[in-house]
C-alpha positions in Angstrom: 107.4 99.2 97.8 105.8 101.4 100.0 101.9 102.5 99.2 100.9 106.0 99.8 97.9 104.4 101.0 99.8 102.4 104.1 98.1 104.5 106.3 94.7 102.5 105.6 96.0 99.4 107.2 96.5 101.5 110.8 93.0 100.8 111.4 91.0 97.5 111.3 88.0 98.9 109.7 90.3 101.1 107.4 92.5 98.4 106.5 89.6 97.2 104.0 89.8 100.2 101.7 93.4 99.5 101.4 93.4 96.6 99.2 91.3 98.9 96.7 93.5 102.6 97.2 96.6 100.0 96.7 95.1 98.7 93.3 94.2 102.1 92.1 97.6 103.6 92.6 98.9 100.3 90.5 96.7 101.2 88.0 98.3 104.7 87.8 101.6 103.4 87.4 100.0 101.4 84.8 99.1 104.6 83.3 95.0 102.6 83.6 93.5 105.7 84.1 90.2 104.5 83.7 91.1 101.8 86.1 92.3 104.0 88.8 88.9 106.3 88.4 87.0 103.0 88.8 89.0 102.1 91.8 88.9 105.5 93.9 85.5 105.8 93.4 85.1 102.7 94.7 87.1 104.0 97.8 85.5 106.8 97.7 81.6 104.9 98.6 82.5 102.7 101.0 84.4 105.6 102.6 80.8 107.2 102.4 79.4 104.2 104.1 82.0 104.0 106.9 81.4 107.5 107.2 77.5 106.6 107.7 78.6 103.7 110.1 80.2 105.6 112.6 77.8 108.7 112.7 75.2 105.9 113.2 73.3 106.7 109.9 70.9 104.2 108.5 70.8 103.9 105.0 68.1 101.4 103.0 69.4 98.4 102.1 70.2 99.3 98.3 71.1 102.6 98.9 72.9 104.2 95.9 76.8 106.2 96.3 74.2 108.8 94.8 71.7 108.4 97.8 74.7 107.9 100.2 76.3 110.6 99.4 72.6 112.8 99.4 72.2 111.5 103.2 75.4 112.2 104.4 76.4 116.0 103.2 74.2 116.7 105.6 76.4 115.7 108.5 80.0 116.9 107.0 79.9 120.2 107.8 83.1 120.8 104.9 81.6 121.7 101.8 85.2 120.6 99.9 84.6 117.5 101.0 81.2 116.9 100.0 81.7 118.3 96.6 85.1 115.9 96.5 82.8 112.9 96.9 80.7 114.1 94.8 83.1 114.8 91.7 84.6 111.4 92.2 81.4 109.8 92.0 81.0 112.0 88.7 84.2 110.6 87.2 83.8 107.1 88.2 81.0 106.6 86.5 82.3 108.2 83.2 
């Protein structure tokens, strides 16, 4: 069965958050809704870190999704998307 998350695999560096969207969206179908919120924002900070990665952003070494995400708004010049990130973090750690 096709993943709406196939698109992921296109790239090499991508292809990692895959495995993690996939079992998310199984969760769903699950109806593990906690699961899936666990998952995405999962997803969701190593997106953040990727992100960092390819803007060339240094974080410390135990940087928190918190602190990630702190660092990076700064370079996202979408507001949407920073307050996305910032509501999944919110859930996932409900």
């Amino acid at each position: 069965m096709a993943s709406n998350f196939d698109f992921l695999k296109i790239d090499s560096e991508t292809a990692e958050l895959f495995a993690t969207a996939n079992m998310a969206e199984n969760n769903y179908t699950h109806k593990d809704y906690e699961g899936v919120l666990t998952k995405v924002r999962k997803v969701a900070e190593n997106t953040a870190h990727l992100f960092a990665e390819r803007m060339d952003i240094d974080f410390p070494t135990h940087t928190t999704f918190h602190n990630a995400l702190q660092t990076i708004k700064h370079h996202i010049d979408n507001k949407v998307i920073v307050d996305a990130f910032f509501d999944i973090k919110g859930h996932g750690n409900s």
